[in-house]
Structures are given as structure tokens and as C-alpha cells.
C-alpha positions as CSV (number, residue, x, y, z in Angstrom):
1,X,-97.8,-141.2,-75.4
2,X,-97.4,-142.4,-71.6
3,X,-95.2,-141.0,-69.4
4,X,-92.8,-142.5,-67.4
5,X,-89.4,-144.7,-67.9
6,X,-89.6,-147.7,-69.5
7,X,-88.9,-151.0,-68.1
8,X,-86.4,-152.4,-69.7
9,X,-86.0,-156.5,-69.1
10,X,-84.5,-159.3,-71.1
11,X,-87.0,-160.9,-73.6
12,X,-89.0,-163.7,-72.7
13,X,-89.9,-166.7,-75.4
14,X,-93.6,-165.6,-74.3
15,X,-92.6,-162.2,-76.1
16,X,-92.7,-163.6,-79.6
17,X,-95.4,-162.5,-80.8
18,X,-94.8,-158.4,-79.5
19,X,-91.6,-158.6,-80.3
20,X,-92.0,-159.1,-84.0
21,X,-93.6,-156.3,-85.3
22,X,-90.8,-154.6,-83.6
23,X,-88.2,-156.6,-85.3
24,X,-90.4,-156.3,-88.4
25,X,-90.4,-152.2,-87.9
26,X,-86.7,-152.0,-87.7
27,X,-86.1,-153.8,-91.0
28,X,-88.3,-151.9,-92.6
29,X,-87.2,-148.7,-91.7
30,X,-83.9,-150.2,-93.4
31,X,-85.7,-151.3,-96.8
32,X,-86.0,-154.7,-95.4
33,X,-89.6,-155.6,-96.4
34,X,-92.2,-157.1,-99.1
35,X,-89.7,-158.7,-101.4
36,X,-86.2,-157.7,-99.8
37,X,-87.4,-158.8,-96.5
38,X,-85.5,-161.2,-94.2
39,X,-86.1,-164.6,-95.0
40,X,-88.3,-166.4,-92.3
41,X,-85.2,-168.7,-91.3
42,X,-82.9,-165.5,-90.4
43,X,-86.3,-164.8,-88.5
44,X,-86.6,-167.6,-86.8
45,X,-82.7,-168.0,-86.2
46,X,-82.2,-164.8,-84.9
47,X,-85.2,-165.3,-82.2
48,X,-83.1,-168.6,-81.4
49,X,-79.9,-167.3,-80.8
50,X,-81.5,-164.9,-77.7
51,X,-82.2,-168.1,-75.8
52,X,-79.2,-169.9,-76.6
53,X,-76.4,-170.1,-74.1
54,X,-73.5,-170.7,-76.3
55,X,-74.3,-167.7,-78.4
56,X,-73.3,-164.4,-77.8
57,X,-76.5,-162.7,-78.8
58,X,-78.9,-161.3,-76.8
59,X,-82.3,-158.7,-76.6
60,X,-83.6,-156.2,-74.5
61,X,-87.1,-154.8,-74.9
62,X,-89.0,-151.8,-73.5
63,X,-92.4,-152.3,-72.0
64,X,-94.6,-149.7,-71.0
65,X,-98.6,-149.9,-69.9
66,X,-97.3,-153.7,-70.3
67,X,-97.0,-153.1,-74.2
68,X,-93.7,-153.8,-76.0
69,X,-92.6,-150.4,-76.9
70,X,-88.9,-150.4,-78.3
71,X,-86.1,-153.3,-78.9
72,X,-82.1,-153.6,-78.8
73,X,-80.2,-156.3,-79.8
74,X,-76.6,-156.4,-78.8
75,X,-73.7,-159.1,-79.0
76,X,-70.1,-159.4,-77.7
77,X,-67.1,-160.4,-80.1
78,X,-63.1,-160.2,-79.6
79,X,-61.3,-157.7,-80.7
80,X,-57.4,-157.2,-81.9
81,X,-57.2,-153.8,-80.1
82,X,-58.4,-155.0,-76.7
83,X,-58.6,-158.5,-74.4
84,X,-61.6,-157.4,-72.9
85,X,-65.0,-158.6,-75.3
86,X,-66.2,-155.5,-77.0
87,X,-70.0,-155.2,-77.3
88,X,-71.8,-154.3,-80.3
89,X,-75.5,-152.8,-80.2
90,X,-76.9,-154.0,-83.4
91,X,-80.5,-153.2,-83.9
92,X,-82.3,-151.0,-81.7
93,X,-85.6,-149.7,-82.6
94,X,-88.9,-148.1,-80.6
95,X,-92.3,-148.1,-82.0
96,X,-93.5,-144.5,-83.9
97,X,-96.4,-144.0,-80.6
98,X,-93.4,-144.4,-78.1
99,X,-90.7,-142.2,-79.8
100,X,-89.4,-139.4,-78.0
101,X,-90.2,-140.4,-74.8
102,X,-87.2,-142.1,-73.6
103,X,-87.4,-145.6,-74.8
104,X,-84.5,-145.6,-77.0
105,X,-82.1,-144.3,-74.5
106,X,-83.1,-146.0,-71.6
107,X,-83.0,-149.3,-74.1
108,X,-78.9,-147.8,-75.4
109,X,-78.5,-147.2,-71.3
110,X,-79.3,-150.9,-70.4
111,X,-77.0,-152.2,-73.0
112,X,-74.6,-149.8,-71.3
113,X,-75.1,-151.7,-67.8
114,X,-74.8,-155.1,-69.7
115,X,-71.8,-154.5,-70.9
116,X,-70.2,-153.0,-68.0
117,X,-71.3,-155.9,-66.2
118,X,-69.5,-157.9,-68.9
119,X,-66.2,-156.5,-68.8
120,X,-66.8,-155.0,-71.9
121,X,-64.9,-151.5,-72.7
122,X,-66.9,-150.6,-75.3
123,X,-70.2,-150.2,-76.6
124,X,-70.3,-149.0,-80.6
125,X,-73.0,-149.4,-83.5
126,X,-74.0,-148.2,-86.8
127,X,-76.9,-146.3,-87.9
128,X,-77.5,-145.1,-91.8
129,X,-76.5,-141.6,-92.7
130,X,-80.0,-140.3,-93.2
131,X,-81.0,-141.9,-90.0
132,X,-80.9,-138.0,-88.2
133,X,-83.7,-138.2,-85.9
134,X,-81.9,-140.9,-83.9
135,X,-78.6,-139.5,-84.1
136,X,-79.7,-136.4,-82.3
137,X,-80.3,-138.6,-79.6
138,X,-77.1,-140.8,-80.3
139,X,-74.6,-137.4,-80.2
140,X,-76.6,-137.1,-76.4
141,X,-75.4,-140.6,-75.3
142,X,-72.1,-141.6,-77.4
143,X,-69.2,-140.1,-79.1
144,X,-68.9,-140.2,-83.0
145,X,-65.9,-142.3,-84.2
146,X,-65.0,-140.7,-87.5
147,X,-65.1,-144.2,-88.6
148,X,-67.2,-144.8,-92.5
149,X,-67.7,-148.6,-93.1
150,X,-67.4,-150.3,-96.2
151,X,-68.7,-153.7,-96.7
152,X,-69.4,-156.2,-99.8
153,X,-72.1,-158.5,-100.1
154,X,-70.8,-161.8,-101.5
């Protein structure tokens, strides 16, 4: 593993290609792969949105040794408890060779600065209950909410 911070920079459309694997990582570290995987549109979509000013979507990766090393994906929404946009940090994910050196919280970090820069008075996101390895490092930068979500598919 190298050494050293990350840089952390927007994503580029010349990123494509690094950046999948990434994105295809973090779905299947949630069961999204083979036949539950994301269909190619929400793929394709998704990359989209980064680059599109009238969406409120946006990416960060981590490059080290000029390798992408780790991914966050983060969006802004309205809220009825505040005026302000809150910010939501949606995916976030750093290959297995990079872990533990510092990718994922200078990647959490960034989105941090982001939304300061925003306006935004919050940062939140989700992460699956078994999901402890990361939320060692999430207890390090974040408070836990006490909130459980529920959710339906329809």
C-alpha cells in the first residue's frame, strides 16, 4: 500500500473507465452483482448526472500513484427541518489494496468541504449494519443518529 494522502479531485469524463470497477466494487459489496446487478441504464445514468449542471449529483475520487483508489458520491436535497440544502454522501467506497490508509476519510473529509462550501448544515449517510470495518472509521469522523430506516420497494 502507498503512503501518503490521497488526492482527492472531482471526476473527469476521461475517468470512466477507472472509475467503474469502483462503482462496480461498491455494488457488489451490497449484493449488487451477476444477476441483481444494476442495470446498464442506471449505469450509464448515474455517470450522466455527475456532469450535468441541473442535477444535484456529484463524485469525488481518490487517486494515488495516479491510480483511482476510492470513490464518494454525494447529492444535496431540501429538507423540512432546515432552509439550508442538506447533503447526502451516498456511495463511498476505496479499493481492497488502498484500505486503511486514509482514502476513505479523506474522500468523507472532502465531501465535508463541499458541503460547507454549499451552505449545507449537514452531511449524513447510510451504511448496512454488518458493514463494521467502515463504521470504525465512521464513529472517528461522524456522530451516530439513532435513526433505523425503513424503506419499501414498489
Amino acid at each position: 500500500m502507498s503512503v501518503g494522502a490521497p488526492t482527492i479531485r472531482a471526476v473527469e469524463a476521461s475517468d470512466q473507465a477507472a472509475w467503474r470497477p469502483l462503482f462496480d466494487g461498491y455494488n457488489a459489496f451490497y449484493g449488487r452483482e451477476g444477476p441483481t446487478a444494476l442495470a446498464e441504464e442506471v449505469v450509464r445514468t448515474t455517470w450522466g448526472r455527475f456532469f450535468d449542471p441541473a442535477e444535484p449529483v456529484f463524485a469525488l475520487v481518490a487517486e494515488r500513484d495516479g491510480q483511482l483508489v476510492g470513490l464518494v458520491h454525494y447529492l444535496f436535497h431540501r429538507s423540512t427541518t432546515a432552509v439550508a440544502l442538506t447533503c447526502y454522501l451516498q456511495d463511498l467506497f476505496t479499493s481492497p489494496a488502498a484500505r486503511g490508509g486514509g482514502v476513505g476519510k479523506a474522500l468523507i473529509e472532502a465531501v465535508y468541504d463541499r458541503a460547507r462550501a454549499a451552505g449545507s448544515p449537514r452531511v449524513y449517510w447510510h451504511t448496512h449494519e454488518t458493514n463494521l470495518t467502515a463504521m470504525r472509521l465512521y464513529g472517528q469522523v461522524a456522530e451516530k443518529s439513532g435513526f433505523l430506516v425503513y424503506r419499501k420497494d414498489l
